[in-house]
Backbone as CSV, one residue per row, in Angstrom:
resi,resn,N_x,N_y,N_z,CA_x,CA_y,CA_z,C_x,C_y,C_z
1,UNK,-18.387,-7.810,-1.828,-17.310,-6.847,-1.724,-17.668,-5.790,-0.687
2,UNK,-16.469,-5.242,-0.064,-16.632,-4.409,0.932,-17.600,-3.148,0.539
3,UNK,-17.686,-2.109,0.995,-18.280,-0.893,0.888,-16.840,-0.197,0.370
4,UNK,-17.143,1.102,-0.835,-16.386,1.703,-1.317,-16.285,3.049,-0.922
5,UNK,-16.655,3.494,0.117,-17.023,5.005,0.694,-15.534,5.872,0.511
6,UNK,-15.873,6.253,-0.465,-14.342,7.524,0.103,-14.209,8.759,0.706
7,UNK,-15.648,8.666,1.319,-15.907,9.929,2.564,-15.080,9.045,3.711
8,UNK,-14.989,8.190,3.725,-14.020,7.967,5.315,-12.571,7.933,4.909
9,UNK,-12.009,8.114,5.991,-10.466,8.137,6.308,-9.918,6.283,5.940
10,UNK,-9.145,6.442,5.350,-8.863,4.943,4.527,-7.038,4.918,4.901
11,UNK,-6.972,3.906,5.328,-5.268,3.239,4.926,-5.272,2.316,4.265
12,UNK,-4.712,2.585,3.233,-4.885,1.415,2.020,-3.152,1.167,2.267
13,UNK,-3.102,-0.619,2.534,-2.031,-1.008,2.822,-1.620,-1.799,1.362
14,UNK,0.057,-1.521,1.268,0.798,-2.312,0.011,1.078,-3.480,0.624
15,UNK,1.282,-3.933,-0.916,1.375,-5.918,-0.624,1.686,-6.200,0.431
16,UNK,3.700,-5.793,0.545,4.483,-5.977,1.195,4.078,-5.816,3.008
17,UNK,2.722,-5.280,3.188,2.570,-5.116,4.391,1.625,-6.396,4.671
18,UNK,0.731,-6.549,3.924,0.213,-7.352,3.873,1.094,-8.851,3.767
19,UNK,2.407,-9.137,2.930,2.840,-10.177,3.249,3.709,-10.539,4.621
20,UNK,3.961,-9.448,5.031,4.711,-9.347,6.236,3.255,-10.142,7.220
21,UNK,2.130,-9.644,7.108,0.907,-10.291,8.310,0.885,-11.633,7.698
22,UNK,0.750,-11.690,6.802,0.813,-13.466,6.092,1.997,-14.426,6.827
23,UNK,2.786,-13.711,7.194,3.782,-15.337,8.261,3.477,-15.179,8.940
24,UNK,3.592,-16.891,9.175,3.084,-17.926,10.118,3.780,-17.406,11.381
25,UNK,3.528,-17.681,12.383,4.006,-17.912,13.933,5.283,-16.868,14.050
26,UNK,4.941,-15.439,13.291,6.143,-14.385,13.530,5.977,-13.746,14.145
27,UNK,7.094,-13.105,15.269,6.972,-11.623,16.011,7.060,-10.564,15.136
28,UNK,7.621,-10.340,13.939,6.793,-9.339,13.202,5.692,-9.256,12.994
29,UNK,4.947,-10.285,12.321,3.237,-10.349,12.295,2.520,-9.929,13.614
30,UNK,2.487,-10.319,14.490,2.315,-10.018,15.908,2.389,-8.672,16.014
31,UNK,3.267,-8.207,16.081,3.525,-6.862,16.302,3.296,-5.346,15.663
32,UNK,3.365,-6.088,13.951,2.956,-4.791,12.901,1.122,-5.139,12.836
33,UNK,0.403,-6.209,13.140,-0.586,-6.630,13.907,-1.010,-5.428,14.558
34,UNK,-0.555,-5.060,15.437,-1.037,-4.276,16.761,-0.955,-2.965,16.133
35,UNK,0.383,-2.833,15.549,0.510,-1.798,14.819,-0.563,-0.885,14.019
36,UNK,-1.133,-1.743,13.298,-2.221,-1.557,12.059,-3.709,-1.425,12.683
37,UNK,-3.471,-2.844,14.077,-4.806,-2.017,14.441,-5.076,-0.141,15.135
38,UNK,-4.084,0.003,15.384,-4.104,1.499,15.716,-4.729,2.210,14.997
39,UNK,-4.414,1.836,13.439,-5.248,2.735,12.639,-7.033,2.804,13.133
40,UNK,-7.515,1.339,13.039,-8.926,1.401,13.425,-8.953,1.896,14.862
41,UNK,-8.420,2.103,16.138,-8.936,2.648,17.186,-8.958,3.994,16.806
42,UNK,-8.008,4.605,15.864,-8.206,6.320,14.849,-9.257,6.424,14.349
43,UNK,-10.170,5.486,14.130,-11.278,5.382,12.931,-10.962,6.018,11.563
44,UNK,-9.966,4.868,11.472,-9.453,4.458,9.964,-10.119,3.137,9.284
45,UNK,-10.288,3.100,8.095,-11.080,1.986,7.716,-9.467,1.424,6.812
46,UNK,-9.158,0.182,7.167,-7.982,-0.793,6.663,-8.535,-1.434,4.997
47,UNK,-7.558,-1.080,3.786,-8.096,-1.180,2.332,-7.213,-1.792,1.677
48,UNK,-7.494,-2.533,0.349,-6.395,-2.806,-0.268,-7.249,-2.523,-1.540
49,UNK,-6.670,-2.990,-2.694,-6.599,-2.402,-3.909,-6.931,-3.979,-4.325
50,UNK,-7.649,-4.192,-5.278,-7.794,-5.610,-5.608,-6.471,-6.591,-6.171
51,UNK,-5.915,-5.270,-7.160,-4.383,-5.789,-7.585,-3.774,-6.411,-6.400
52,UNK,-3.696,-6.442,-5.449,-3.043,-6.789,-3.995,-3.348,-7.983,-3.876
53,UNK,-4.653,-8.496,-4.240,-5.218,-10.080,-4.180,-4.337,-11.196,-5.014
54,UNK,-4.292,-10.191,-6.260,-3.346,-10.791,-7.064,-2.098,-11.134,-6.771
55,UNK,-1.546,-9.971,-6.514,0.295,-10.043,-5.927,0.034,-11.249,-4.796
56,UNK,-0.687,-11.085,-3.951,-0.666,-12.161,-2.602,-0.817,-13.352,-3.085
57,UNK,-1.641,-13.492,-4.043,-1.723,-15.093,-4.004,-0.977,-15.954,-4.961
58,UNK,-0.519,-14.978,-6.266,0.310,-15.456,-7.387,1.342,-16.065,-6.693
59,UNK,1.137,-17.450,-6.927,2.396,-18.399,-6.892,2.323,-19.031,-5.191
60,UNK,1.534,-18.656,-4.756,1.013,-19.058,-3.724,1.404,-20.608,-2.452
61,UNK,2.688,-20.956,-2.464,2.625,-22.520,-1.978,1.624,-23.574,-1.604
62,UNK,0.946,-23.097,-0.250,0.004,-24.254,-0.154,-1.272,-22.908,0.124
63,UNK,-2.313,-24.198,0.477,-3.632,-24.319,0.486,-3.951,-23.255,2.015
64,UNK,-2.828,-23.460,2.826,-2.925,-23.047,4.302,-2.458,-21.524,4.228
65,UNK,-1.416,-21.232,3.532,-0.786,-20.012,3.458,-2.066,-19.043,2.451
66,UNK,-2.697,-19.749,1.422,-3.768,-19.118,0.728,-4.631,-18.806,1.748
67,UNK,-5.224,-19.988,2.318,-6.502,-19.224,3.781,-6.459,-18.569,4.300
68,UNK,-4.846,-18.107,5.385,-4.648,-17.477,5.665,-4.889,-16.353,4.919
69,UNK,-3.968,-16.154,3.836,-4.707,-14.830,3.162,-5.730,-14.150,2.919
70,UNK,-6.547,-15.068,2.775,-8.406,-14.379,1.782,-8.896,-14.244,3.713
71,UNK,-8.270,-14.514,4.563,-9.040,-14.639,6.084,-8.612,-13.061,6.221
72,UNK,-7.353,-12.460,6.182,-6.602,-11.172,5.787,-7.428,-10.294,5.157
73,UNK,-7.488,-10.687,4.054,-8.441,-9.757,2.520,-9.791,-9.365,3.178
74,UNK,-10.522,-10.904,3.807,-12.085,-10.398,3.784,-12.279,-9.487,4.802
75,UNK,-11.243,-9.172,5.529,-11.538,-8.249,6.898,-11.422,-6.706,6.344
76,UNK,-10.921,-6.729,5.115,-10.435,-5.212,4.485,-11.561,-4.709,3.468
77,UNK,-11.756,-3.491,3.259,-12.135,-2.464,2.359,-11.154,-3.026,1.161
78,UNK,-12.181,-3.162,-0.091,-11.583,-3.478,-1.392,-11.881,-2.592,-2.586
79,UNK,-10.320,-1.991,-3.197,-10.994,-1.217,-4.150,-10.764,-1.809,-5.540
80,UNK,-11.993,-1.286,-6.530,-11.726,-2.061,-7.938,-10.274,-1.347,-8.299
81,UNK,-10.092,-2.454,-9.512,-9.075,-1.921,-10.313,-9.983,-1.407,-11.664
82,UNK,-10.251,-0.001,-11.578,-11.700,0.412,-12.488,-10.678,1.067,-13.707
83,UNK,-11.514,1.534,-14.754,-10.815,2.037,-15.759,-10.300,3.465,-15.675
84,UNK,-10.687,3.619,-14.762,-10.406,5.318,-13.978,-9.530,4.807,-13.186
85,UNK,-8.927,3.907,-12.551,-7.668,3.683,-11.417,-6.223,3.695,-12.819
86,UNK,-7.137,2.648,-14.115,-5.729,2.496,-14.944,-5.814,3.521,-15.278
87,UNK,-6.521,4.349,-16.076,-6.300,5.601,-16.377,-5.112,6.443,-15.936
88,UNK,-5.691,6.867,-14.357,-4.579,7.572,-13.597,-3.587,6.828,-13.450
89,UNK,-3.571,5.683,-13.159,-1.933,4.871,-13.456,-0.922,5.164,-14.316
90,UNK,-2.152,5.046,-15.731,-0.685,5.371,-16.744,-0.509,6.801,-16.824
91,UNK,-1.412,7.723,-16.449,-0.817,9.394,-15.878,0.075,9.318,-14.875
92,UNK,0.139,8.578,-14.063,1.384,8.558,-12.719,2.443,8.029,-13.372
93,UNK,1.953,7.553,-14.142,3.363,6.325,-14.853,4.284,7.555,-15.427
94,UNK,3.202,7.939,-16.284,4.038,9.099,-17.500,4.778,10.249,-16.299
95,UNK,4.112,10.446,-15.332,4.686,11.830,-14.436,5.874,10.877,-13.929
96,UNK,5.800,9.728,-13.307,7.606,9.306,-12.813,8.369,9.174,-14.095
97,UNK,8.286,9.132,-15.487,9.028,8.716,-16.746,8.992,10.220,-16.751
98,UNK,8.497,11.318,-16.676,9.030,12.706,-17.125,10.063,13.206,-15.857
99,UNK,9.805,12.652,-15.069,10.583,12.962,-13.434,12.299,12.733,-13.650
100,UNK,12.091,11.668,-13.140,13.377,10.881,-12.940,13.528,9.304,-14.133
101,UNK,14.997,9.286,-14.274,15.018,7.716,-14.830,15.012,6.581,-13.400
102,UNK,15.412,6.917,-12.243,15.575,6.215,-11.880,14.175,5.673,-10.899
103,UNK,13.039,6.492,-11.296,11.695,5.557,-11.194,11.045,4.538,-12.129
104,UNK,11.736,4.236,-12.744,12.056,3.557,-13.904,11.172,1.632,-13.074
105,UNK,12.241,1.712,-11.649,11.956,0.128,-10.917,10.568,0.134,-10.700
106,UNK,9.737,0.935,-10.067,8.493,1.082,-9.634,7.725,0.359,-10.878
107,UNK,7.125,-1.123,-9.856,6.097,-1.961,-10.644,4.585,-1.153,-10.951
108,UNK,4.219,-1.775,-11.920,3.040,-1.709,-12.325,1.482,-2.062,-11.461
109,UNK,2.005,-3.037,-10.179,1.262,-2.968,-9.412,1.424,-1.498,-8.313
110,UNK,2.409,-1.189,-7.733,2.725,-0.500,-6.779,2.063,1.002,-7.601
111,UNK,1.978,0.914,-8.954,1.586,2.622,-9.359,-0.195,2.436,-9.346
112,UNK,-0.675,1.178,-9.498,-2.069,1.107,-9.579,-2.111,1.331,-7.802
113,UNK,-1.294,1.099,-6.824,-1.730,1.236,-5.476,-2.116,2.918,-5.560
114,UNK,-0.909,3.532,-6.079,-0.488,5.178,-5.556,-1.712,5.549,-6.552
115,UNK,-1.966,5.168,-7.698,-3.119,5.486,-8.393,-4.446,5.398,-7.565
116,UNK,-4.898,4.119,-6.946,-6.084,3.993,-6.357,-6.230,5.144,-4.772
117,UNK,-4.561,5.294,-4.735,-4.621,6.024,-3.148,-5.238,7.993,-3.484
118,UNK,-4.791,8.060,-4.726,-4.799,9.073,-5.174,-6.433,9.640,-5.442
119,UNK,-7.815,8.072,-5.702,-8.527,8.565,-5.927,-9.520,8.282,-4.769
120,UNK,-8.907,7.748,-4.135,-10.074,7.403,-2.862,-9.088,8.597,-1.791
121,UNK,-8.188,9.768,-2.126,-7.922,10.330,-0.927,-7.520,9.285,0.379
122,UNK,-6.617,8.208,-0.165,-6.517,7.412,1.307,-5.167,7.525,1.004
123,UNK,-4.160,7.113,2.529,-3.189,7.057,2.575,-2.613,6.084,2.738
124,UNK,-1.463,5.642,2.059,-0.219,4.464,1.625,0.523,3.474,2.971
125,UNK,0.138,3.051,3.493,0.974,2.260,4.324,1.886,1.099,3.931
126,UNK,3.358,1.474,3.828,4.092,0.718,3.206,5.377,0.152,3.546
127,UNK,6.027,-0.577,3.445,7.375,-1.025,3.747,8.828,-0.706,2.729
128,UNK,8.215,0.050,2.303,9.156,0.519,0.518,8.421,1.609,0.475
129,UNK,8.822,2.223,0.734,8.804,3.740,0.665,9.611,4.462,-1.204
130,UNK,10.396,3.869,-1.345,10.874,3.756,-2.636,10.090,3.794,-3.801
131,UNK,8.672,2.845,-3.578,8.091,2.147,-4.728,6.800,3.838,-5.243
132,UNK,6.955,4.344,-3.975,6.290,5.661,-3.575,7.141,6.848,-3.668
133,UNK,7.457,7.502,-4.924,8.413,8.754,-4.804,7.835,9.910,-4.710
134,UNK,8.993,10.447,-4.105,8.666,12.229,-3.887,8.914,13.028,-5.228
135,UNK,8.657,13.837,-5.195,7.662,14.549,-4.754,5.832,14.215,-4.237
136,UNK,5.731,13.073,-5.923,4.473,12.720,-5.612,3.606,12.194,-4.575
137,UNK,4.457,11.747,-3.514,4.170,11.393,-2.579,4.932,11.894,-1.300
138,UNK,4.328,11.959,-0.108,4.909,12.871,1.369,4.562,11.375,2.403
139,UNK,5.554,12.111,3.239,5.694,10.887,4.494,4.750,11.471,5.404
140,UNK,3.809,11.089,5.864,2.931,11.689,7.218,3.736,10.820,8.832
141,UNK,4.282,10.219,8.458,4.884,9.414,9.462,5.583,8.038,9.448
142,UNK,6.749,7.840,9.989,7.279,6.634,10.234,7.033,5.875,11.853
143,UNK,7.276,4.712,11.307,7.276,3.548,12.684,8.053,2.927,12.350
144,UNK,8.870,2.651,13.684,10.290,1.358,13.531,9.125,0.478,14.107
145,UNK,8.813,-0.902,13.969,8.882,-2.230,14.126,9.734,-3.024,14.705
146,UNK,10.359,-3.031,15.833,11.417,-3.894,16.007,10.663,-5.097,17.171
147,UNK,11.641,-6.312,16.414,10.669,-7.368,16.812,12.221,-8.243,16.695
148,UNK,11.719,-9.528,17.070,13.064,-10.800,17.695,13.034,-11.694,15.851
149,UNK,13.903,-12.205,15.426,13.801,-12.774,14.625,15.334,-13.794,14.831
150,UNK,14.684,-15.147,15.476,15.851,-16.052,16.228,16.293,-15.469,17.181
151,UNK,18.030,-15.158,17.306,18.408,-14.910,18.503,18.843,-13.441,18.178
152,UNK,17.958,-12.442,17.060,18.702,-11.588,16.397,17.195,-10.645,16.490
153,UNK,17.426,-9.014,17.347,16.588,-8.201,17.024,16.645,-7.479,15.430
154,UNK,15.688,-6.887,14.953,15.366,-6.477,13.241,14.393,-5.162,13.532
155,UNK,14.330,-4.650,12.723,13.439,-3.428,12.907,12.833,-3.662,11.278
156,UNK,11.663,-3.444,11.366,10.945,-2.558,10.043,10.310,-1.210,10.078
157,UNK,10.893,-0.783,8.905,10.407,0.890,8.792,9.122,0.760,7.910
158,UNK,7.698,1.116,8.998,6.406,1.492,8.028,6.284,2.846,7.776
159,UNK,5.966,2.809,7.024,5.886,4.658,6.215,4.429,4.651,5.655
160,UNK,3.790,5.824,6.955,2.542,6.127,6.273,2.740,7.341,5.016
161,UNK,1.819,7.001,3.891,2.486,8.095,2.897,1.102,8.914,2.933
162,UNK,0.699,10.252,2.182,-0.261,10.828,1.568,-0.135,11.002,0.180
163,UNK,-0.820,11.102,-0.660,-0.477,11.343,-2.067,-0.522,12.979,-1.741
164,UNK,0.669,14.119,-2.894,0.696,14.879,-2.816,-0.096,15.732,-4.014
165,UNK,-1.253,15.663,-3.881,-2.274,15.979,-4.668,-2.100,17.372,-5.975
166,UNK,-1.661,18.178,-5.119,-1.514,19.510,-5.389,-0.249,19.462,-6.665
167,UNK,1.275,18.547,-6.424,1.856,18.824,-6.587,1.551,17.604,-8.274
168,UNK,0.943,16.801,-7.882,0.862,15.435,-8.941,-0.030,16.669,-10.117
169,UNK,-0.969,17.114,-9.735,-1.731,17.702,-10.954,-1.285,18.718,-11.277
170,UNK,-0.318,19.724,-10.595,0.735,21.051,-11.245,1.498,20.105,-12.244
171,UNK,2.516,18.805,-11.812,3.227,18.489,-13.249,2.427,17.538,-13.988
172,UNK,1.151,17.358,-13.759,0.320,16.684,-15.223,-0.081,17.854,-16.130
173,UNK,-0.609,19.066,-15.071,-0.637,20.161,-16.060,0.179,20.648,-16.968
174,UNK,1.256,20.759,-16.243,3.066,21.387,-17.001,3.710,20.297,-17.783
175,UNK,2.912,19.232,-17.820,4.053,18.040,-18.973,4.090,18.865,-20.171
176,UNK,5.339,18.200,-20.957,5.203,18.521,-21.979,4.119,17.712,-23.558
């Protein structure tokens, strides 16, 4: 397993970014590719959350689309899913259920991401910005993606997030 340092600057990327690099022979892959390496010419170290191994490979088609993947994974910073990530999970959980109903959709993987981002101080790179709500979370920046898909241009919106530290532990303090 990778090194777990959370003295460095970390982009811990969600599934969805990660499945977007998983197709085959795409000008999106290609391109959010180049994208991501930007982070490392920043001296950013590229992370995922182990839950992510899971989401990627569950249900998996073939043997080729799996390689591809773990070829993906082994190049990344991996964080456990420790009893201190669930911990704060089901505290994030309870702060979107005291928030709003309509964080209600936000999976159980996507809160162990914002959970793990929360304790390694790294920031969210995501394609669902949704799965990541505000308050608890802030946009440090967007990127359009626009790339050819057939005879039809597409854009994707990546959203680097930060966890909003300050504001997550004022309403864990103030729950009722």
């Amino acid at each position: 397993m990778a090194n777990q340092n959370t003295s460095q600057k970390h982009v811990l990327l969600d599934t969805n970014i990660l499945q977007y690099l998983g197709k085959q022979k795409s000008n999106l892959s290609n391109q959010l590719l180049d994208y991501i390496n930007s982070f490392l010419q920043q001296k950013y170290t590229l992370a995922i959350s182990n839950f992510c191994i899971f989401e990627l490979l569950d249900g998996c088609p073939t043997i080729e689309k799996e390689t591809k993947l773990f070829q993906i994974i082994e190049a990344l910073v991996r964080f456990e899913v420790s009893a201190e990530v669930l911990l704060t999970t089901a505290r994030l959980s309870t702060l979107y259920r005291n928030e709003k109903a309509e964080y209600a959709h936000i999976q159980d993987g996507d809160k162990i991401i914002g959970a793990t981002s929360l304790l390694t101080k790294s920031l969210i790179l995501t394609a669902n910005m949704r799965d990541f709500p505000r308050p608890f979370f802030v946009e440090e920046k967007i990127t359009h993606i626009i790339y050819k898909e057939g005879h039809r241009e597409r854009a994707l919106s990546a959203h680097l997030l930060k966890p909003d530290i300050e504001v997550i532990l004022y309403r864990f303090e103030r729950r009722p």
